[in-house]
PDB file of the backbone (N, CA, C, O) and the ligand in Angstrom, with CONECT records:
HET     ZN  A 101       1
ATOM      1  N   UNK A   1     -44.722  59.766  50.839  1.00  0.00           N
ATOM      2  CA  UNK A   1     -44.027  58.730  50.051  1.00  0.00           C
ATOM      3  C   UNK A   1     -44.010  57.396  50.799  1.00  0.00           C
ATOM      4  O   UNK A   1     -43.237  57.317  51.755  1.00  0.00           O
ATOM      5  N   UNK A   2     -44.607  56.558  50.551  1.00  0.00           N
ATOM      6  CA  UNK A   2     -44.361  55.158  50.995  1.00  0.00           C
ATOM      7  C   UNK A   2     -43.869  54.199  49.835  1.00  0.00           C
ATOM      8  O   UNK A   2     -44.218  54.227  48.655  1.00  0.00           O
ATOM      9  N   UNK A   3     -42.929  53.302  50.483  1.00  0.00           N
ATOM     10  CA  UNK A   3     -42.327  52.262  49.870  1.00  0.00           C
ATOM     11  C   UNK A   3     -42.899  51.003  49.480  1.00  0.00           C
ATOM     12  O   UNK A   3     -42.651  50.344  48.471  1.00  0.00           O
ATOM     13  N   UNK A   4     -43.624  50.783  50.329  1.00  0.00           N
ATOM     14  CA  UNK A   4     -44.617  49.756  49.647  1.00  0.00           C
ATOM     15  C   UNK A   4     -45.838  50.090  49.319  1.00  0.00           C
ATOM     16  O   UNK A   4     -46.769  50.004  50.120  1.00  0.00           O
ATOM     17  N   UNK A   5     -46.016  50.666  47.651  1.00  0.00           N
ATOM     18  CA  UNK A   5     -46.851  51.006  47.020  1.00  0.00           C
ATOM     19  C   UNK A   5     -48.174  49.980  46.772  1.00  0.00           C
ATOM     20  O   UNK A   5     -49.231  50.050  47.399  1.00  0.00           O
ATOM     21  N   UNK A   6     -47.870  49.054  45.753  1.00  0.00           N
ATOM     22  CA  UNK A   6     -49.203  48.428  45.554  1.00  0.00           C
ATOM     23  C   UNK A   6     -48.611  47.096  44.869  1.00  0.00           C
ATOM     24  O   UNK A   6     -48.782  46.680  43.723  1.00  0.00           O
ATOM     25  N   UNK A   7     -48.070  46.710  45.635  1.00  0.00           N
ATOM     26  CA  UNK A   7     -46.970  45.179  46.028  1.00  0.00           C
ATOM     27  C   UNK A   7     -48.221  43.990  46.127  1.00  0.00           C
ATOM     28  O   UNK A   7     -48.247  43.400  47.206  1.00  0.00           O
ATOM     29  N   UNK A   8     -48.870  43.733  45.492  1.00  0.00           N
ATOM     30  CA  UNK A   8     -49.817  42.787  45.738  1.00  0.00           C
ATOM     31  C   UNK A   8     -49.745  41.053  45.320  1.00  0.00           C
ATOM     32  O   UNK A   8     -50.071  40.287  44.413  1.00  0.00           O
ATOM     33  N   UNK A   9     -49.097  41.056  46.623  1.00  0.00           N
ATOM     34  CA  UNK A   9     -48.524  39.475  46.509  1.00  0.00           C
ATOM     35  C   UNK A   9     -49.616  38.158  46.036  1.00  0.00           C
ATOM     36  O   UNK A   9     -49.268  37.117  45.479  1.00  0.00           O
ATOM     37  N   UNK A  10     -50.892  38.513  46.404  1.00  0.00           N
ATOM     38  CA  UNK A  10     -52.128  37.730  46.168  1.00  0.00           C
ATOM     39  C   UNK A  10     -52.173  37.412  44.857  1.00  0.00           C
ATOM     40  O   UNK A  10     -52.533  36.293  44.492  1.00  0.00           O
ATOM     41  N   UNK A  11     -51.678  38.715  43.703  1.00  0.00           N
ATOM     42  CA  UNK A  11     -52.050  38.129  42.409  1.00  0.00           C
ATOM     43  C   UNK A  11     -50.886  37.146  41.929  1.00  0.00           C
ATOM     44  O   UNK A  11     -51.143  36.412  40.975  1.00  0.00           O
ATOM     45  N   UNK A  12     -49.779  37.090  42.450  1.00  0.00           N
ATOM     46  CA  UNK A  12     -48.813  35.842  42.297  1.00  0.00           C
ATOM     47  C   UNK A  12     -49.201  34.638  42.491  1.00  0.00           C
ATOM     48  O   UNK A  12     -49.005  33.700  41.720  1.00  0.00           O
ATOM     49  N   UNK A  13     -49.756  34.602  43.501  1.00  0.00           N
ATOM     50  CA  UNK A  13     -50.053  33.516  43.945  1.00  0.00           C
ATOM     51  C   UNK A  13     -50.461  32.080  43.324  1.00  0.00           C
ATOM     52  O   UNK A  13     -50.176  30.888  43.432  1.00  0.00           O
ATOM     53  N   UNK A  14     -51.225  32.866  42.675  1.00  0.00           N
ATOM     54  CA  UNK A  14     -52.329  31.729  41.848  1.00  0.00           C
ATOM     55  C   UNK A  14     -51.487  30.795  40.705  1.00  0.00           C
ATOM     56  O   UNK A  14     -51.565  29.642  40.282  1.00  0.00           O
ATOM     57  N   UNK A  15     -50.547  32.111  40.434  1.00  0.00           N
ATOM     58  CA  UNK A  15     -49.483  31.420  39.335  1.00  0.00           C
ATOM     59  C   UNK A  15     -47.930  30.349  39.721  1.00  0.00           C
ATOM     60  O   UNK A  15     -47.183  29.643  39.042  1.00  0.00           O
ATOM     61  N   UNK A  16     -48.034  30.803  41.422  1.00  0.00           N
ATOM     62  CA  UNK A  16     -47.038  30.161  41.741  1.00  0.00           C
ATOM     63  C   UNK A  16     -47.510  28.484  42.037  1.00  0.00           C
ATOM     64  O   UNK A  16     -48.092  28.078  43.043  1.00  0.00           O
ATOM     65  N   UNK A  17     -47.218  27.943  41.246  1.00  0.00           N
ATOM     66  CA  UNK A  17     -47.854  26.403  41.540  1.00  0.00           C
ATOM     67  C   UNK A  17     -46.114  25.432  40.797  1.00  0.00           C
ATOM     68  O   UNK A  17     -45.824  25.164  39.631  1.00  0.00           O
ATOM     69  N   UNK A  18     -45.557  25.241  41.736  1.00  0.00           N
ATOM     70  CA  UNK A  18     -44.906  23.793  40.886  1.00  0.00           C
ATOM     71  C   UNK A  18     -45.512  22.894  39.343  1.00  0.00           C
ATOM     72  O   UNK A  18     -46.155  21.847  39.424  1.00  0.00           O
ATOM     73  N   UNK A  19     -45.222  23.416  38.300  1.00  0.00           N
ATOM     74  CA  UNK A  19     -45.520  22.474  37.216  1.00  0.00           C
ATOM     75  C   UNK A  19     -45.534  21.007  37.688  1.00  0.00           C
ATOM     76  O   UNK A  19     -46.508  20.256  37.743  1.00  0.00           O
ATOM     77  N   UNK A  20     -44.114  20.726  38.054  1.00  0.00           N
ATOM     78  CA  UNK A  20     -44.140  19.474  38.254  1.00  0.00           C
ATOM     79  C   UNK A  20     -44.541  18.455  38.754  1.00  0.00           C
ATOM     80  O   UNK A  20     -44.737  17.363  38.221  1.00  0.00           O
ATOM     81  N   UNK A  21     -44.761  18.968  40.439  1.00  0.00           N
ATOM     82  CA  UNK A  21     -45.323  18.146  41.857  1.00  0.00           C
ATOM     83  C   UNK A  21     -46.693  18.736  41.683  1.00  0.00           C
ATOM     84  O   UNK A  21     -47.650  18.006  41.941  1.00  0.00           O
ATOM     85  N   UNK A  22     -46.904  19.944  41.283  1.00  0.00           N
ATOM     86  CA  UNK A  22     -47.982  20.743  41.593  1.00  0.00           C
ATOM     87  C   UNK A  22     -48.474  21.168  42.720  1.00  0.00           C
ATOM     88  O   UNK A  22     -49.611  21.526  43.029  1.00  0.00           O
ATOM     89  N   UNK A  23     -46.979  21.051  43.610  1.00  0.00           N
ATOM     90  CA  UNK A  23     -47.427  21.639  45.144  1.00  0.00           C
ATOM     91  C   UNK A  23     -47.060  23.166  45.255  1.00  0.00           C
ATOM     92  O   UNK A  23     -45.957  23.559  44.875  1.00  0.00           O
ATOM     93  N   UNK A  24     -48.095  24.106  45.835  1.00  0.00           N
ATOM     94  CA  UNK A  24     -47.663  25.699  45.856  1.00  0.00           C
ATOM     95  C   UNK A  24     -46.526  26.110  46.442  1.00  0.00           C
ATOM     96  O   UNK A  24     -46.237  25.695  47.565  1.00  0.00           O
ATOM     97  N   UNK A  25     -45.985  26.698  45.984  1.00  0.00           N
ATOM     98  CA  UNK A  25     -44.546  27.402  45.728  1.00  0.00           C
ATOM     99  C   UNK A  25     -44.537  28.791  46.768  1.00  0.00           C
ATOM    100  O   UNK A  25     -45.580  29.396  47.014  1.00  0.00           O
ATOM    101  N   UNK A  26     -43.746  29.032  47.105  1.00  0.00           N
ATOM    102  CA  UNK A  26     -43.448  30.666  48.142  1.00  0.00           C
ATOM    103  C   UNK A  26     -42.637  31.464  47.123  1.00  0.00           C
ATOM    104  O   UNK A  26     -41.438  31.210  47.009  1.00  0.00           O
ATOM    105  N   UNK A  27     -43.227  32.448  46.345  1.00  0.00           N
ATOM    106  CA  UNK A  27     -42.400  32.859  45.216  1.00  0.00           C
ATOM    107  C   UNK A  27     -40.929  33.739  46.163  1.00  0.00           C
ATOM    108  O   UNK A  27     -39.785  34.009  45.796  1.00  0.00           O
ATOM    109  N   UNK A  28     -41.518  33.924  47.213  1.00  0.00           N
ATOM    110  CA  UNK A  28     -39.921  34.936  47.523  1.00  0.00           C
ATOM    111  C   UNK A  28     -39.061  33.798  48.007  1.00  0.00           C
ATOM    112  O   UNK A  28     -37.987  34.294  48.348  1.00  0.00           O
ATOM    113  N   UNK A  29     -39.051  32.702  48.161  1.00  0.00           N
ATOM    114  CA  UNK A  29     -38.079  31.529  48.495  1.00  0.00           C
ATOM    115  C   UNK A  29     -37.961  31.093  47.176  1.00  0.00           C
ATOM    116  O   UNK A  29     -36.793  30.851  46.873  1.00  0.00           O
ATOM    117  N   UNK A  30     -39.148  30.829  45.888  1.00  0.00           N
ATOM    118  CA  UNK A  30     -38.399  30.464  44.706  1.00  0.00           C
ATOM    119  C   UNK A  30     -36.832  31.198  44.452  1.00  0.00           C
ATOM    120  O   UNK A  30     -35.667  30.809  44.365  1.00  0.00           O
ATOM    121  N   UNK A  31     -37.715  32.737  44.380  1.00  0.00           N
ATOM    122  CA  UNK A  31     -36.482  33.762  43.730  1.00  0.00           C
ATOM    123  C   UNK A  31     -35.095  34.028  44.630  1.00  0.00           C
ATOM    124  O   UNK A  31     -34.071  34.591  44.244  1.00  0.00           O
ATOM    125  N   UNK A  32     -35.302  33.597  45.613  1.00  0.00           N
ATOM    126  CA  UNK A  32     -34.222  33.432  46.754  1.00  0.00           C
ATOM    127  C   UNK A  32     -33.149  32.315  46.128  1.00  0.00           C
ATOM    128  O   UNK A  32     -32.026  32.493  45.654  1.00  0.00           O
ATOM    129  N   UNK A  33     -33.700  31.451  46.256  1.00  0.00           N
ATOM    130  CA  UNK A  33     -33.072  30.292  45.793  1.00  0.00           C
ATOM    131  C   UNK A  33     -32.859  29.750  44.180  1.00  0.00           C
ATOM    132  O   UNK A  33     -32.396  28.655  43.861  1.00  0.00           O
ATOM    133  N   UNK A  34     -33.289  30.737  43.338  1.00  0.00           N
ATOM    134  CA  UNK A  34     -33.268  30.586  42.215  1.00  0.00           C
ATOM    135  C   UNK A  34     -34.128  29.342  41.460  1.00  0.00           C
ATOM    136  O   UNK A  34     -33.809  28.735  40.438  1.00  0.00           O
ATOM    137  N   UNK A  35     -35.304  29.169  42.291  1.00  0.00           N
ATOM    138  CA  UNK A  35     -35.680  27.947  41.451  1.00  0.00           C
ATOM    139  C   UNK A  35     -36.762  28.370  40.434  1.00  0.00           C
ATOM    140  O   UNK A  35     -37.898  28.089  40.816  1.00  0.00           O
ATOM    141  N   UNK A  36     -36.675  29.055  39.077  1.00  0.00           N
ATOM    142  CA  UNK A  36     -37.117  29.382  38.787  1.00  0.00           C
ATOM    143  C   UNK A  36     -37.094  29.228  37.449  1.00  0.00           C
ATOM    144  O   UNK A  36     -35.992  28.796  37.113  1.00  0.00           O
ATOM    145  N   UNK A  37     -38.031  29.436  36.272  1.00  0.00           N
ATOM    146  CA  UNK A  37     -37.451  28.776  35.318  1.00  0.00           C
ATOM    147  C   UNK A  37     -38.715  29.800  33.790  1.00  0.00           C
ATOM    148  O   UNK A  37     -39.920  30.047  33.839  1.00  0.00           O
ATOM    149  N   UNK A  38     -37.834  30.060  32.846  1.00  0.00           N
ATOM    150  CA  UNK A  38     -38.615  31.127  31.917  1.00  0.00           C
ATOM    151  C   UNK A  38     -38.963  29.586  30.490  1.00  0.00           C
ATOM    152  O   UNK A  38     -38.117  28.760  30.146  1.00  0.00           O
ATOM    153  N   UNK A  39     -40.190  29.659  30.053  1.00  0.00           N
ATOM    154  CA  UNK A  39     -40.214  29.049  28.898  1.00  0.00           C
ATOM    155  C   UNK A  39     -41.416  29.532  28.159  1.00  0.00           C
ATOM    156  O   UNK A  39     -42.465  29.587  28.801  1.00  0.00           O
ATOM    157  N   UNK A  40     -41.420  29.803  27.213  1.00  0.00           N
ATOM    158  CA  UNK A  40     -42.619  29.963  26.453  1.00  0.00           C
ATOM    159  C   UNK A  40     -43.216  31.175  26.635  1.00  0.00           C
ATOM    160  O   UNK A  40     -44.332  31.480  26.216  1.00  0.00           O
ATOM    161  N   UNK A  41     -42.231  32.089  27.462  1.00  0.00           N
ATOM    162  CA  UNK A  41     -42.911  32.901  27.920  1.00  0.00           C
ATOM    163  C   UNK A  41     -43.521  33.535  29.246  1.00  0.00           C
ATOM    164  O   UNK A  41     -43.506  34.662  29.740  1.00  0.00           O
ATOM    165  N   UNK A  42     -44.057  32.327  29.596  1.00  0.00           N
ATOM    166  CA  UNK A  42     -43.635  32.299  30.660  1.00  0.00           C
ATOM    167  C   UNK A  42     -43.053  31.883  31.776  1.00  0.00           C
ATOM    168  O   UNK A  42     -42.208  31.024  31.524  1.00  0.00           O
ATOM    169  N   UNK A  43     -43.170  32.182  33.135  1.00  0.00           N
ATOM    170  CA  UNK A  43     -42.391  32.090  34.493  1.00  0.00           C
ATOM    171  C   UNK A  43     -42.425  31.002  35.263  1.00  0.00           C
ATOM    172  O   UNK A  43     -43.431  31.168  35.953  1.00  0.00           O
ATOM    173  N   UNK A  44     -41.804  29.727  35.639  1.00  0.00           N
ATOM    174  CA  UNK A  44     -42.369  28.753  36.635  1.00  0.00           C
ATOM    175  C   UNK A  44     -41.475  28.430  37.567  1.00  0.00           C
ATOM    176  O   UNK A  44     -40.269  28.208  37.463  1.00  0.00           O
ATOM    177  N   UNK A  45     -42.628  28.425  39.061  1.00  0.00           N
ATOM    178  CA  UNK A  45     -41.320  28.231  40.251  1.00  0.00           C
ATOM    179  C   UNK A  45     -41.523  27.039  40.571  1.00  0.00           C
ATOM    180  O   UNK A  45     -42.334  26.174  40.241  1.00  0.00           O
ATOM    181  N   UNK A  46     -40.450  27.133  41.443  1.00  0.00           N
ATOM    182  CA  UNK A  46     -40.375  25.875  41.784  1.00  0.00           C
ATOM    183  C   UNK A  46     -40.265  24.937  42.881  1.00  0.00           C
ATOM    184  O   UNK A  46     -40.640  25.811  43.662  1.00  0.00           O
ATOM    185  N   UNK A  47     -40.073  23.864  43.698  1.00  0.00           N
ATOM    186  CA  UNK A  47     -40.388  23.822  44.876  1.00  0.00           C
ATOM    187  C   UNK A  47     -38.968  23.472  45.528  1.00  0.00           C
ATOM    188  O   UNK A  47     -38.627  23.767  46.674  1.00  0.00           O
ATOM    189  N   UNK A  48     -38.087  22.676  44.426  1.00  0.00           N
ATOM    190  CA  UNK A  48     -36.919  22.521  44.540  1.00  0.00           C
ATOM    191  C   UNK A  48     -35.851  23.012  43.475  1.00  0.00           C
ATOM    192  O   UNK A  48     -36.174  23.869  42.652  1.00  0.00           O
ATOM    193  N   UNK A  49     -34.823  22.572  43.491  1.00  0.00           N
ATOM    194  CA  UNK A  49     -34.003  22.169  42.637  1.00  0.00           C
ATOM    195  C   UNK A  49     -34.519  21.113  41.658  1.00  0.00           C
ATOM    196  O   UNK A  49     -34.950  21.617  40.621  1.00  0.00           O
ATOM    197  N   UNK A  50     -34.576  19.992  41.706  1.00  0.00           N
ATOM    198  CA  UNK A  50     -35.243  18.199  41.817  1.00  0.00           C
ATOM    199  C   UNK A  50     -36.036  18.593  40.669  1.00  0.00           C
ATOM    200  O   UNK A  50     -35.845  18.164  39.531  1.00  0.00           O
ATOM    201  N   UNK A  51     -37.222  19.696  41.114  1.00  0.00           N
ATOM    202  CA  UNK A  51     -38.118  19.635  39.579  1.00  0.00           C
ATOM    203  C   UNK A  51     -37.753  20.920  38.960  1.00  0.00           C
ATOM    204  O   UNK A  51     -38.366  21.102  37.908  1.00  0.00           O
ATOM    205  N   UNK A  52     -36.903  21.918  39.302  1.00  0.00           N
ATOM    206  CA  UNK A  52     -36.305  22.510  38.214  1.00  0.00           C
ATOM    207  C   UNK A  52     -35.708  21.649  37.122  1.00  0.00           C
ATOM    208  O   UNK A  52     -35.842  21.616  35.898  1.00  0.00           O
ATOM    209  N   UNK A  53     -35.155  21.114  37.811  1.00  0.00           N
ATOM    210  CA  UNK A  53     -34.263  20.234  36.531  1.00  0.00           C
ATOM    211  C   UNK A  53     -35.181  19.474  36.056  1.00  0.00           C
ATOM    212  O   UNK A  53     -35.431  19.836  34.907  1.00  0.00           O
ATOM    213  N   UNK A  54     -35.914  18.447  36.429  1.00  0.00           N
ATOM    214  CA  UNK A  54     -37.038  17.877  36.320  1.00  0.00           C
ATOM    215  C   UNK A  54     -37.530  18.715  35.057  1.00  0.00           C
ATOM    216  O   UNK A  54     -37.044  18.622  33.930  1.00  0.00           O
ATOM    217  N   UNK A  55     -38.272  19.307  35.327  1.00  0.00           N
ATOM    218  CA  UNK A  55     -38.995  20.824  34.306  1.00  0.00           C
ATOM    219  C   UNK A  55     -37.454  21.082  32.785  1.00  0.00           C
ATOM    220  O   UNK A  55     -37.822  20.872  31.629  1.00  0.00           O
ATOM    221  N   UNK A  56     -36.560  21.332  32.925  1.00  0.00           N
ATOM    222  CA  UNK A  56     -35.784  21.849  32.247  1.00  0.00           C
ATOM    223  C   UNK A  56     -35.693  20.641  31.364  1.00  0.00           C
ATOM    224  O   UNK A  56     -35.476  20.703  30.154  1.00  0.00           O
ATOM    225  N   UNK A  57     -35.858  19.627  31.995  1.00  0.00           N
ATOM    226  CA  UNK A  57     -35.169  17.979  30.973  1.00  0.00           C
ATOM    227  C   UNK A  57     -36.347  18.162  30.070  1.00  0.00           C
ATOM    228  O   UNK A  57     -36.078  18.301  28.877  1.00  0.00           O
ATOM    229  N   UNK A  58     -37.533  18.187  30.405  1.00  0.00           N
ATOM    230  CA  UNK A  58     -38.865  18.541  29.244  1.00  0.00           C
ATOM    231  C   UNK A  58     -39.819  19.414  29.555  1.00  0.00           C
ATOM    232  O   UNK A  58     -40.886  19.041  30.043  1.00  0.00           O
ATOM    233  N   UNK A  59     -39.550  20.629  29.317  1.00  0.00           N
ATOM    234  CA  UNK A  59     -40.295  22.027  29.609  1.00  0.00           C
ATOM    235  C   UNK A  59     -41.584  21.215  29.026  1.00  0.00           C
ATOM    236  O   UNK A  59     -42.292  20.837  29.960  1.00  0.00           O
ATOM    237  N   UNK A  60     -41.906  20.975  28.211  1.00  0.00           N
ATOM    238  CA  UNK A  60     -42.857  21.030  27.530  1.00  0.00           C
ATOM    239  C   UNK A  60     -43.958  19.963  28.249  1.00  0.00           C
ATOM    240  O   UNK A  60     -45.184  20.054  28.312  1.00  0.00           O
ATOM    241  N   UNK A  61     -43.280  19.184  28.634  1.00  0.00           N
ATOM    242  CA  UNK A  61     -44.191  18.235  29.418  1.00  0.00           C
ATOM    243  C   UNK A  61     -45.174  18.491  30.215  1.00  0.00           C
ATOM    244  O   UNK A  61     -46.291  17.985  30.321  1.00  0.00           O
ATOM    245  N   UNK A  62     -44.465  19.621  30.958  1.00  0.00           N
ATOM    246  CA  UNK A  62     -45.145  20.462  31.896  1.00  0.00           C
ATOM    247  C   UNK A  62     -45.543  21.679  31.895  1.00  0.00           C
ATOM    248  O   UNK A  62     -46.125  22.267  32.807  1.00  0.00           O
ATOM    249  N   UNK A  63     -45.260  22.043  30.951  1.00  0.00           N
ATOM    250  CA  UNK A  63     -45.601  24.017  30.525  1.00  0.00           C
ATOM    251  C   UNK A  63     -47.079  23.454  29.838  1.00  0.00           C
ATOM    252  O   UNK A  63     -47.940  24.239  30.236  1.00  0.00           O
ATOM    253  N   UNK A  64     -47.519  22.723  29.228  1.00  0.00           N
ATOM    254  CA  UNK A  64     -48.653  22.523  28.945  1.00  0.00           C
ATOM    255  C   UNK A  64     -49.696  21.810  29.626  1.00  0.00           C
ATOM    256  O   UNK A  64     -50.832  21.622  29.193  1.00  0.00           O
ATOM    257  N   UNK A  65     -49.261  21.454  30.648  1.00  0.00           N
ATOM    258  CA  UNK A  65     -50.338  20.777  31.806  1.00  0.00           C
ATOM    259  C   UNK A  65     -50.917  21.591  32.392  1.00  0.00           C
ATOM    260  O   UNK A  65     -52.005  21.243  32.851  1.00  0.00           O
ATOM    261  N   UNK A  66     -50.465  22.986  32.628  1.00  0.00           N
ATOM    262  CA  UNK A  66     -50.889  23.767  33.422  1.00  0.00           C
ATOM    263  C   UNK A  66     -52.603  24.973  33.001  1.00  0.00           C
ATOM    264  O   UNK A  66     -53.554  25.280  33.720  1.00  0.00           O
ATOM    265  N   UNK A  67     -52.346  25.241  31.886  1.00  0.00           N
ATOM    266  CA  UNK A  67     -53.454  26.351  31.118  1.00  0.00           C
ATOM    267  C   UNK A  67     -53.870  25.361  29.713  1.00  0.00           C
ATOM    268  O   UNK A  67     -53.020  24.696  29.120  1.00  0.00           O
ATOM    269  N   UNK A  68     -55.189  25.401  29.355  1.00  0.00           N
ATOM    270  CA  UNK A  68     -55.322  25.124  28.058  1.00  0.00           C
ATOM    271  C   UNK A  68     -55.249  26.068  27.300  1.00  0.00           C
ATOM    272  O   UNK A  68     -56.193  26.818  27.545  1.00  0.00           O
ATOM    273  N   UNK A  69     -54.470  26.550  26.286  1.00  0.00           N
ATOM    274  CA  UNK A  69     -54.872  28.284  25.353  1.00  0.00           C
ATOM    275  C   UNK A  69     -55.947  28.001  24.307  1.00  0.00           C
ATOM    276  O   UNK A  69     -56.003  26.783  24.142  1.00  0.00           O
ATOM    277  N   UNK A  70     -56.700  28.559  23.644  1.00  0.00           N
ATOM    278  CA  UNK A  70     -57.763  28.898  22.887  1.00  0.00           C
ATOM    279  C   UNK A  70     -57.105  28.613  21.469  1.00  0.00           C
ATOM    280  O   UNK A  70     -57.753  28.798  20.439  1.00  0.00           O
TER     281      UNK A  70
HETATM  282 ZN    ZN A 101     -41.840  20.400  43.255  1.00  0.00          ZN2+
END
């Protein structure tokens, strides 16, 4: 029995990007600190507080900068 099964922090990664600044994020210090934020579905961290709120005043501003969808 081992505890750390198949914990694969690498595939986070890619997704952890600041919407806002667009500087990469440490997801276990996002979720530490709660900077984190659900819209549309999905998940965005964050680098501070500053662009949480930032992000929250217009999700949208920035939830769509990130992926184009089909
Ligand atoms: Zn930031």
């Amino acid at each position: 029995m081992t505890i750390d099964e198949t914990f694969d922090a690498e595939i986070l990664v890619e997704s952890s990007v600041d919407p806002v600044c667009e500087s990469p994020v440490d997801p276990d210090e996002a979720y530490e600190h709660e900077l984190t934020a659900t819209f549309a579905d999905r998940e965005y961290l964050f680098c501070s507080i500053d662009c949480k709120r930032e992000f929250e005043r217009k999700p949208t501003a920035y939830a769509v900068a990130g992926r184009s969808q089909p």
